[in-house]
Steps between C-alpha positions, in 0.01 A plus 500: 500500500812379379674837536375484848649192585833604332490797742468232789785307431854553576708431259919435516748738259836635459532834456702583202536874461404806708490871474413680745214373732372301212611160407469254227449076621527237239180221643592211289464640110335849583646803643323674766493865599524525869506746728563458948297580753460843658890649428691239548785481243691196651472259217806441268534316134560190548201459791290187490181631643163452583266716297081567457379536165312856496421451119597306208876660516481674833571350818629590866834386686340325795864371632792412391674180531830435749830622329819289462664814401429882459733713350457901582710835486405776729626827586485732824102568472357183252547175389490325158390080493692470194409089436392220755548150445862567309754201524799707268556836479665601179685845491569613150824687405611570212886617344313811404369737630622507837341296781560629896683228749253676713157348367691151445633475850126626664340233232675257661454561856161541430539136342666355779243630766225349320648140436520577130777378263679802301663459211630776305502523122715742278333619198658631160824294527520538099654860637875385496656798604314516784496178647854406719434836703088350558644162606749627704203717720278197492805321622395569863155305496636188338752470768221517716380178299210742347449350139565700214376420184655685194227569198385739198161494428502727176863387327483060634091462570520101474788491727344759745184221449757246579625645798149608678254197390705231801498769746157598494364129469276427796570826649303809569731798436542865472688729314645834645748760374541868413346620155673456193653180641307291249255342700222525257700386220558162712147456616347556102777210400357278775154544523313447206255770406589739789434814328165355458469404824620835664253676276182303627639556859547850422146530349336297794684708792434846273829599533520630134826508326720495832568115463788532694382603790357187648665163599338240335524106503530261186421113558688392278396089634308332810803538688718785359423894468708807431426864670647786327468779720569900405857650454590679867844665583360463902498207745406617812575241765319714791342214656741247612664545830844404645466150517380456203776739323760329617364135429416637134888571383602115468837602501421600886404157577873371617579784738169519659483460861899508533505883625614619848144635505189211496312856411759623244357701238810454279589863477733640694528264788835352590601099439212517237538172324354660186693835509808287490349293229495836306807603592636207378318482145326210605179730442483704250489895646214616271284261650580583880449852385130350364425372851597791631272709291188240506562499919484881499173478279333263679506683817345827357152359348173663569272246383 
């Protein structure tokens, strides 16, 4: 009877890892498996949702609760929901190895279109010989007034402590970056127990050893949680149009809607406010030639 009634009642989660079309929700101390309805695979870590216990550790998303954010990649045939409910974006760099300008930039237009803060934080700064030529590249992004916040988790782990533990405070935030950038480093100096923690999640989704193949979400207090999410060298931006685009590179902001053209696509088009802006370093030319890319891709999705 009680079972029955369990299976009656709708209960509220957040989902805090997923692999696949199966998904892990934390329901006040106990972790649910969960899987949707039918094939929908719509739901993303971070979800509050509504779910309907189908045993003692098995329920079903009913619905999920309104976003204030959702955070996604996508390419010309798919998209990814990478987080929802994100305020900061964190995009981890590091002296070495090499990061891409690429990723950053898309990171933070994916940021920007979502309403979430980006901050970007450089990794293995104890590397000396590397480090003028990594602040000069990041140079770009603070100018931009992106934060950058200079640590080494393996060679100053207090400081890196230091540095993170104000930022994160009342904040639900997520942390992206190539591999080898040191992400997991940072998240196992943060978040007590998360080796423990990633191994339960890993045992409850049955996704074996391949821990790092899932996002998953730490609360770390009532109000504060930290999403590490898999290394990716990709960040498709397929699914934002124009307007969107062009309202996503901040740096755009000034010179918007002073073109000859009220239609200007900010191309080729004479009197273009922000072609001129370009011309005159006023914007930076790798991230016209950004827009110019994510413009092309966005007209040629399938999906």
């Amino acid at each position: 009877m009680i079972v029955s009634a369990q299976k009656n009642t709708t209960e509220v989660g957040t989902i805090i890892a997923a692999h696949g079309r199966h998904y892990l929700a934390q329901v006040g101390e106990e972790k649910l498996q969960c899987v949707t309805r039918g094939k929908k695979s719509d739901v993303a870590v971070g979800d509050r949702v509504n779910l309907k216990r189908t045993s003692a550790n098995q329920a079903v998303i009913e619905s999920i609760a309104e976003r204030k954010t959702l955070l996604y990649r996508s390419d010309q045939y798919k998209s990814k929901l990478l987080a929802a409910n994100v305020t900061q974006l964190f995009i981890v760099v590091a002296t070495e190895p090499g990061f891409t300008d690429d990723l950053i930039s898309r990171a933070l237009v994916a940021a920007e279109s979502a309403g979430v803060d980006a901050h970007i934080i450089l990794n293995k700064t104890d590397i000396e010989a590397a480090l003028p030529r990594t602040r000069q590249r990041l140079e770009v992004y603070r100018k931009l007034g992106y934060p950058v916040h200079e640590v080494s988790a393996q060679a100053h782990p207090d400081a890196t402590c230091d540095t993170f533990m104000p930022l994160l405070q009342g904040q639900t935030t997520i942390l992206i970056g190539q591999s080898g950038m040191g992400k997991s480093s940072i998240i196992n100096l943060i978040v007590p127990d998360a080796d423990i923690a990633v191994r339960e999640i890993s045992a409850a989704l049955d996704t074996g050893k391949h821990t790092t193949t899932f996002t998953r979400l730490y609360v770390m207090a009532d109000d504060t949680a930290i999403i590490d999410s898999p290394g990716f060298q990709e960040f498709g931006l397929y699914q934002l149009s124009e307007g969107m685009l062009e309202r996503a590179f901040r740096e755009f902001a000034p010179y918007l809607g002073k073109c000859r053209f009220y239609n200007c696509h900010h191309l080729t088009e004479p009197d273009c406010a922000v072609l001129a802006a370009v011309k005159n370093g006023d914007i930076a030319a790798m991230r016209h030639q950004l827009y110019v890319q994510l413009l092309h891709e966005s007209s040629q999705k399938l999906y």
